[in-house]
C-alpha positions in Angstrom: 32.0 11.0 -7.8 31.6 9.6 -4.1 29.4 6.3 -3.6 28.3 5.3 -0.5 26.0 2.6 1.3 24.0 2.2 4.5 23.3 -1.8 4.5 23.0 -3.1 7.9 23.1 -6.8 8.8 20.6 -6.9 11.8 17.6 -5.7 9.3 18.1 -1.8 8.9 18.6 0.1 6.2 19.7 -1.3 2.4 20.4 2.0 0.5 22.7 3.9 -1.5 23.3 7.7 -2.2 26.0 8.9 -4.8 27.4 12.4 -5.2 28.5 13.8 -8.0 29.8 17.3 -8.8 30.7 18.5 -12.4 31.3 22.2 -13.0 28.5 24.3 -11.2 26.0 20.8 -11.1 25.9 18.9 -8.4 23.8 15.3 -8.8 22.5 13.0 -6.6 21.5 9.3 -7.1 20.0 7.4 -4.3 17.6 4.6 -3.6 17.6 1.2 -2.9 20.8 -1.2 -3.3 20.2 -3.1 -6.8 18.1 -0.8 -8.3 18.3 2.1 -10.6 17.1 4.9 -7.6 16.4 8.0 -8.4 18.2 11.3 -9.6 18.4 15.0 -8.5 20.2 17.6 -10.1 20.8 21.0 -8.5 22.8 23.9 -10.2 25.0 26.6 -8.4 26.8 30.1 -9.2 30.4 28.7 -9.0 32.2 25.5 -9.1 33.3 26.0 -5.5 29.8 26.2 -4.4 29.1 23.0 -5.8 32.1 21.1 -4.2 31.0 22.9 -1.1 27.3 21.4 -1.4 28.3 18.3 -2.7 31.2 17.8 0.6 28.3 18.8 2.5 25.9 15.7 1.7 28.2 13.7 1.5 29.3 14.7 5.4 25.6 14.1 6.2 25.6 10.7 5.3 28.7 9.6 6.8 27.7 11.0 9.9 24.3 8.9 9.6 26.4 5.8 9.0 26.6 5.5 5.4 30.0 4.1 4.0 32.4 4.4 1.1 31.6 1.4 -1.5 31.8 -0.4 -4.6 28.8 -0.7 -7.2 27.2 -3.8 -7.3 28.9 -5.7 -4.6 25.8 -5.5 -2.6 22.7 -7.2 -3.9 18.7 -6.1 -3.5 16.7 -7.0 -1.2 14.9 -10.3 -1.2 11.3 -10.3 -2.9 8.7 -13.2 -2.2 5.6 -13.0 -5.1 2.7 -14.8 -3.9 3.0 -18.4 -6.3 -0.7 -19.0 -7.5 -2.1 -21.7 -9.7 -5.1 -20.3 -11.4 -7.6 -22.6 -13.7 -10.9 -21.4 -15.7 -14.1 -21.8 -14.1 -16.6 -24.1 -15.6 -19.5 -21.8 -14.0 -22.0 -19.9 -15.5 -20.7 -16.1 -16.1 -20.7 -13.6 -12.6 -23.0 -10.0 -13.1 -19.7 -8.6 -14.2 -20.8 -5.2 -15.3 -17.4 -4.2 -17.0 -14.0 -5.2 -16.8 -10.4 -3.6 -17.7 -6.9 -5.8 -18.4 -4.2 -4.1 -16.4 -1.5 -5.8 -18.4 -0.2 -8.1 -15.6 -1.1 -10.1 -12.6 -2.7 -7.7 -10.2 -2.9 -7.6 -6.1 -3.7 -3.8 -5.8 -7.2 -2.8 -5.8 -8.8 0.6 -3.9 -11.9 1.6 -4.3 -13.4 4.9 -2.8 -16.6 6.6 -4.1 -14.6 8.9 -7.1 -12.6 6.0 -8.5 -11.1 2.6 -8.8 -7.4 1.6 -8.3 -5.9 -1.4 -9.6 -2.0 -2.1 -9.1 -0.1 -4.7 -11.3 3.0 -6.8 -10.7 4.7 -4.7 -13.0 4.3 -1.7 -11.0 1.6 0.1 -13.2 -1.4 1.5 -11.1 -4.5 2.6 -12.9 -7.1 4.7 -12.1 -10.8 3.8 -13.8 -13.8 5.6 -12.7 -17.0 3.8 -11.9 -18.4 4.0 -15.1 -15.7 2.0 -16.5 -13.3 5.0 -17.8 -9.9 4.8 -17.2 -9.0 8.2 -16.1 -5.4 8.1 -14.6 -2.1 5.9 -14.8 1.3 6.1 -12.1 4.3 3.2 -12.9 6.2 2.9 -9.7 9.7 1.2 -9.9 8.5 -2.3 -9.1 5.5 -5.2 -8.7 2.8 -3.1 -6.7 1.2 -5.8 -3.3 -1.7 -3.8 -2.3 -3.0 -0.4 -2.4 -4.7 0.4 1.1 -6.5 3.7 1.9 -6.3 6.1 5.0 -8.9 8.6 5.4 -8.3 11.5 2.5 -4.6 9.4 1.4 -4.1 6.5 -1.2 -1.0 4.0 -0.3 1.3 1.7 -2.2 2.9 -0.4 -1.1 5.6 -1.9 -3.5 8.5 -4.9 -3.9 11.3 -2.3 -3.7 9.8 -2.3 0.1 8.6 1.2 -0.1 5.1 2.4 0.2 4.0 5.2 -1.9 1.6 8.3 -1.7 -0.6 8.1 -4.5 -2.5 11.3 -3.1 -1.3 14.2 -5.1 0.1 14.7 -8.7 2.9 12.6 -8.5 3.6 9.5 -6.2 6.1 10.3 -3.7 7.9 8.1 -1.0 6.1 7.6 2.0 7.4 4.5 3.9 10.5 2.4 3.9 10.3 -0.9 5.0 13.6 -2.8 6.3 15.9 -4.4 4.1 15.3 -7.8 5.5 11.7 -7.7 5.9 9.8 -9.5 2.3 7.0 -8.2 2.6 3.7 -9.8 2.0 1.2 -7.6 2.9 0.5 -4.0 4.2 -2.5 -2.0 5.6 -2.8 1.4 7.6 -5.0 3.1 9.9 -4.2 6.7 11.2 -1.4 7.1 9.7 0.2 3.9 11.4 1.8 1.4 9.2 1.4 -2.5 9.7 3.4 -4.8 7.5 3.4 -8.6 7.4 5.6 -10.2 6.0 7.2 -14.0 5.1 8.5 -15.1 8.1 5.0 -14.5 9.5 6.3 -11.4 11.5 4.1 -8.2 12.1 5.6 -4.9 12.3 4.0 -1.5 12.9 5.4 1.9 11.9 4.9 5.3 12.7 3.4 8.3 10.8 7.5 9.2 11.0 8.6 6.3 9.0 9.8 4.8 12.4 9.7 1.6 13.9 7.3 1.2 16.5 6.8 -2.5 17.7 7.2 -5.6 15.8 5.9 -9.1 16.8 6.6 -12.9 15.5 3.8 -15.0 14.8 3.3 -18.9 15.7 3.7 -19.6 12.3 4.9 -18.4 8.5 3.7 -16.6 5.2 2.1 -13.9 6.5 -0.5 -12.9 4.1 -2.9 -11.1 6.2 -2.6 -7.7 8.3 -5.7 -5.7 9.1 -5.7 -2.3 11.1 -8.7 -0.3 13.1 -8.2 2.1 15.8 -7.4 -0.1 18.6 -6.0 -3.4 17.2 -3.7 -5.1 14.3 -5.1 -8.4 12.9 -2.6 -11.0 11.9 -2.8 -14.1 9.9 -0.4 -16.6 9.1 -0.4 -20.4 8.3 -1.0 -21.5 12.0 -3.8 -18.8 12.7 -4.8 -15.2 13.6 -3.8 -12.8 16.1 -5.0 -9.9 17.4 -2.6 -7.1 18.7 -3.1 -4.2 20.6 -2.4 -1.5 18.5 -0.7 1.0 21.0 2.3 -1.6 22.6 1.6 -4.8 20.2 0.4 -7.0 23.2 -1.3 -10.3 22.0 -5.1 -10.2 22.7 -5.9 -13.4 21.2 -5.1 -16.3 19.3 -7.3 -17.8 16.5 -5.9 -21.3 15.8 -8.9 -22.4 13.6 -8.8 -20.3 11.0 -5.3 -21.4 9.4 -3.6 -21.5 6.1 -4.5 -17.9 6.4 -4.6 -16.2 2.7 -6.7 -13.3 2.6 -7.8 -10.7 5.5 -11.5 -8.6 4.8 -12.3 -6.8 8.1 -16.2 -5.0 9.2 -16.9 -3.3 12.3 -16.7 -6.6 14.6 -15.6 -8.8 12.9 -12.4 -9.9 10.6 -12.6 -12.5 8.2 -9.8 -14.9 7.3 -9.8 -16.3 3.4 -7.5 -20.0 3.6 -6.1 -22.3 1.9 -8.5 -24.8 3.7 -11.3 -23.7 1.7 -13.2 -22.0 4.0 -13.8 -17.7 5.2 -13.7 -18.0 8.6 -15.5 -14.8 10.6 -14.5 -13.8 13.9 -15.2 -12.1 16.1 -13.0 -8.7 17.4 -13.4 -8.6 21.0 -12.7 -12.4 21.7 -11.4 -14.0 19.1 -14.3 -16.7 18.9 -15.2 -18.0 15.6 -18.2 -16.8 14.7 -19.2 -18.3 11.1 -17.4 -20.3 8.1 -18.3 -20.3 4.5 -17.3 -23.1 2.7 -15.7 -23.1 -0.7 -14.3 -25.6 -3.4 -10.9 -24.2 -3.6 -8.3 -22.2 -1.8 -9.7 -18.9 -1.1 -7.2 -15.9 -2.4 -9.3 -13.6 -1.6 -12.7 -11.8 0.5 -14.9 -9.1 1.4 -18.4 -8.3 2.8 -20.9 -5.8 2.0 -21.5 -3.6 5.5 -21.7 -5.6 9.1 -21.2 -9.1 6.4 -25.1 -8.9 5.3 -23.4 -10.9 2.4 -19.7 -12.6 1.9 -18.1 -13.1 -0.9 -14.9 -15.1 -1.6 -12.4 -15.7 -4.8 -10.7 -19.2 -5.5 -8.2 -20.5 -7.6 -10.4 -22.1 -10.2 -11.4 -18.3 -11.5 -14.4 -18.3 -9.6 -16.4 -16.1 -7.5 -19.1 -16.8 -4.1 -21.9 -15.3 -2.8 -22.9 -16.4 0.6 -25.8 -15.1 3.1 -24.5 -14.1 6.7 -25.2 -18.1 8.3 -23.2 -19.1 6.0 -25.5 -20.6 3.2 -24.0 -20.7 -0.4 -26.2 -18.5 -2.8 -24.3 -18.8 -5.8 -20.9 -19.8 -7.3 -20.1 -18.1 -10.7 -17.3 -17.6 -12.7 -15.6 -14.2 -13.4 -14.3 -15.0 -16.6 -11.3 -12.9 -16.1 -8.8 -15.4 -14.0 -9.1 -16.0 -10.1 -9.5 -13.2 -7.4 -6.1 -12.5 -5.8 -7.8 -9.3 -4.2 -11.7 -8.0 -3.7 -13.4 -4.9 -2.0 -17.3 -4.0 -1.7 -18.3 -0.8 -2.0 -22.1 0.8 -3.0 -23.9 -2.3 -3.9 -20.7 -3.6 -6.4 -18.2 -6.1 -5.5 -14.6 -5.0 -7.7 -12.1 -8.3 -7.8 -8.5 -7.9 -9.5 -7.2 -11.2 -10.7 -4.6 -13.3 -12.0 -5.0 -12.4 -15.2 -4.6 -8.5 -14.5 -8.5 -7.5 -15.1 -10.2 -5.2 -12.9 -13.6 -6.3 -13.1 -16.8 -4.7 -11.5 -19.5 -7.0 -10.2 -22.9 -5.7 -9.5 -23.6 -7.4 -5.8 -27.0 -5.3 -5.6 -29.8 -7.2 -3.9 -31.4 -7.5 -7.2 -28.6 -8.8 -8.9 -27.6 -11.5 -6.4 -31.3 -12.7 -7.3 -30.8 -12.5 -10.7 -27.9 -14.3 -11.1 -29.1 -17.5 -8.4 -32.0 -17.7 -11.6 -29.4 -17.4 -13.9 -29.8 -13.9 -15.3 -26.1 -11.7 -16.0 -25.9 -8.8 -17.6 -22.8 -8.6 -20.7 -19.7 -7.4 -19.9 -18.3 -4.3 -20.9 -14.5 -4.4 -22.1 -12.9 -1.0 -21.3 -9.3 0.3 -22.3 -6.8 2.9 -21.3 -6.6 5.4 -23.9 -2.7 5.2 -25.7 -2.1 8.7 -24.8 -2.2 8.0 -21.2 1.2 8.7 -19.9 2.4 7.2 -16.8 3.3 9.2 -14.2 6.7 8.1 -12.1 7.2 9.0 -8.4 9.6 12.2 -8.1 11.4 14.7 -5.4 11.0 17.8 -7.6 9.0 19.8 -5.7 7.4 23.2 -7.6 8.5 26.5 -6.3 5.8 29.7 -5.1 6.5 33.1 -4.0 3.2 33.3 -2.1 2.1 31.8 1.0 -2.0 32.7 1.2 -4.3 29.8 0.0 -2.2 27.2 2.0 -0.7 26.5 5.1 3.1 27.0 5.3 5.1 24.9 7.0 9.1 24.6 7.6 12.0 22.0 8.2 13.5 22.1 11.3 16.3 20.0 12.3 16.3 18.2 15.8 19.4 16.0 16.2 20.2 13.8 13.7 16.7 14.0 12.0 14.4 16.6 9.7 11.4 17.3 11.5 8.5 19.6 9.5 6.0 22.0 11.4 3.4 24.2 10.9 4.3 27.6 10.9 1.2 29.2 9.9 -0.1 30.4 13.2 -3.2 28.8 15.2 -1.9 25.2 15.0 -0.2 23.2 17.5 3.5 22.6 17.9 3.4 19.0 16.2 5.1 17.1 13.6 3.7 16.8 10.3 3.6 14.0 8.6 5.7 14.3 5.2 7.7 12.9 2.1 11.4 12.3 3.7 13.0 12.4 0.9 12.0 16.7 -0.4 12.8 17.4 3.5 15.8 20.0 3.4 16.8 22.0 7.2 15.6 25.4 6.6 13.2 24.9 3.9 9.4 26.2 3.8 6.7 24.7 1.7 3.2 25.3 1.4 0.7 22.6 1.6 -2.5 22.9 0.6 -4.0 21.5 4.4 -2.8 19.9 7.5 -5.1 17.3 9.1 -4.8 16.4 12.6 -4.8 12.6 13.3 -7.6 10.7 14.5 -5.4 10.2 17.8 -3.7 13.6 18.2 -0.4 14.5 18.3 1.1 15.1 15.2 -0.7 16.2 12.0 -0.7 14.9 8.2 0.0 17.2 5.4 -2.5 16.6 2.3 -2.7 17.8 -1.3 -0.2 19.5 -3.3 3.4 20.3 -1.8 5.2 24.2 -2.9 8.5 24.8 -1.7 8.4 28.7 -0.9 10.9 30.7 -2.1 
């Protein structure tokens, strides 16, 4: 058995990757440093062949940098959860329409038109389809900070600092985020990563897993990062910042809207959820603060239905706002279910995961907003996961095929010190593709079920299920 660790002091890697050979198996064990990892056994005709394989890898990671090491001398990284203080609200019942208890405090919450998402602090992710039926379930190794959406793909983003594709059957590794960053929050856009984090630095990375540009804030406790096509928005406890998106050069500065908590974003304007009690909308191009709705209590959370027609916030006293666009209050209602650490709008329904763990839908309709300023809610539903739902853990097995046709094929390549994958299915351009690191292997072919190029060229993203062709 040979253990070895990549930990560098000025904020790089924090890994391990152990090698063992026994007879004709050769198994490998790698993941973060203070955690369990994860395991991969591959079999082969002789003994010999497996020493050879397993001197092999091991070669490859010394040559990266990796080290001989002892076991737990090393400890994990450092993980920040978000302290909250949560009390019941003493307001009438929200139009919650139907609600679902996760099992823990929850920060993850996706909604798309096929299904809800809801992520827990104890890693479990649950999918529940409008209706109220919880359809799917995924338990990732640790406490799960938000689940953020890029065009077809579904992201997690984790406290073991990685961020994983939910897309396909099983999660797999998508992003690795630096052993010194605690992360506080995480969104993507076009396959670019932004990441915010405690020390109220913002740090983009590529569709690669590879650092692009980082930037420190004028303050701490980042909790807000918000990407489009053309700009990052930060927030921190002294303000927010816009970024170019390309080269991470400061547009503007937001002092106002501090304490920063929350971060909901529409097509021109971002809205900031505070500790001073307040949403702040502003506006894209300049910065310029544009409206503020006032609550009663530190706001954890925000969204909008489209262009901000209505805003919504979540406070820590377990209750839930409605405000016009000027900023009037139309109602303040309790969800019954704990505060809102997270919200989105989507089709006329407002979905809040809280403190307590519940998913709850809200119906936000026109209608319903009416109904409930006059004091008319509908009963909640209480749904639950069925006991024969079993989770389903992120893996590097990969399935084998002998045939190509129905897919697009394409093949690992190595160029320097790194695995590159390209399409080899003619037609395409000579670009990367976008792809799980970890199932990457020099020579290999798989077959994917699509490539997508990206919405600014130059590389493509692999979608749906992965084959390795043999």
């Amino acid at each position: 058995m040979t253990y070895l660790e990549l930990s560098e002091d000025d904020g790089g890697a924090h890994k391990f990757y152990e090698v063992t050979a026994s007879g004709t198996q050769v198994t490998i064990t790698y993941g973060r440093i203070g955690e369990a990892g994860q395991t991969k056994v591959t079999g082969f005709p002789t003994e010999a062949k497996a020493q050879a394989a397993a001197d092999r890898k091991i070669g490859e990671k010394t040559r990266k940098g990796y080290a001989p090491a002892v076991r737990g001398v090393r400890q994990r990284r450092a993980i920040t959860r978000r302290s909250v203080t949560s009390s019941r609200s003493t307001a009438r019942q929200a139009p919650v329409l139907w609600r679902f208890a996760s099992g823990a405090a929850a920060f993850g919450v996706f909604v798309d038109a096929e299904r809800c998402w809801v992520g827990n602090q104890r890693g479990d992710v649950y999918t529940v389809a409008h209706s109220g039926a919880v359809t799917n379930r995924f338990r990732l190794p640790d406490g799960v900070k938000c689940i953020v959406a890029d065009d077809f793909w579904i992201y997690a983003g984790c406290d073991d600092g990685r961020v994983y594709d939910l897309s396909g059957k099983v999660p797999r590794s998508a992003y690795e985020i630096a052993a010194d960053v605690d992360i506080y929050w995480l969104d993507i856009r076009d396959g670019i990563l932004g990441v915010s984090d405690r020390d109220g630095r913002i740090t983009t990375i590529d569709y690669e897993d590879e650092f692009q540009w980082a930037r420190t804030g004028r303050g701490g406790s980042a909790w807000m990062v918000r990407c489009d096509h053309d700009a990052v928005y930060h927030g921190h406890s002294n303000g927010v910042a816009r970024y170019d998106a390309s080269d991470g050069s400061l547009v503007w500065e937001n002092k106002e809207a501090d304490d920063v908590l929350f971060g909901w974003q529409e097509r021109h304007s971002v809205y900031a959820g505070t500790a001073g009690r307040a949403v702040y909308r502003l506006a894209k191009g300049d910065g310029r603060t544009e409206a503020v709705y006032r609550c009663d209590g530190y706001v954890y959370s925000c969204a909008t239905s489209p262009d901000g027609r209505h805003v919504f916030a979540g406070d820590n006293h377990s209750s839930v706002y409605c405000f016009d666009a000027s900023g009037e209050r139309l109602w303040k209602l309790g969800t019954g279910c704990g505060s809102a650490l997270s919200m989105q709008f989507l089709d006329d329904r407002l979905y809040i995961v809280t403190t307590d763990g519940t998913l709850a839908c809200i119906d936000a309709s026109e209608a319903a907003i009416a109904a409930a300023r006059e004091g008319t809610v509908p009963q909640p539903v209480d749904v639950k996961a069925a006991a024969t739902l079993a989770p389903v853990e992120p893996s590097v097995a990969v399935e084998t095929t002998t045939e190509a046709s129905g897919g697009v094929l394409v093949e690992c390549v190595r160029e320097g010190d790194r695995l590159r994958v390209r399409v080899s299915t003619p037609g395409y351009e000579e670009w990367n593709v976008q792809f799980p690191r970890e199932i990457r292997e020099a020579g290999a072919r798989y077959v994917v079920d699509g490539v997508r190029p990206s919405g600014r060229g130059g590389f493509y993203r692999a979608y749906g299920e992965i084959r390795r062709l043999v």
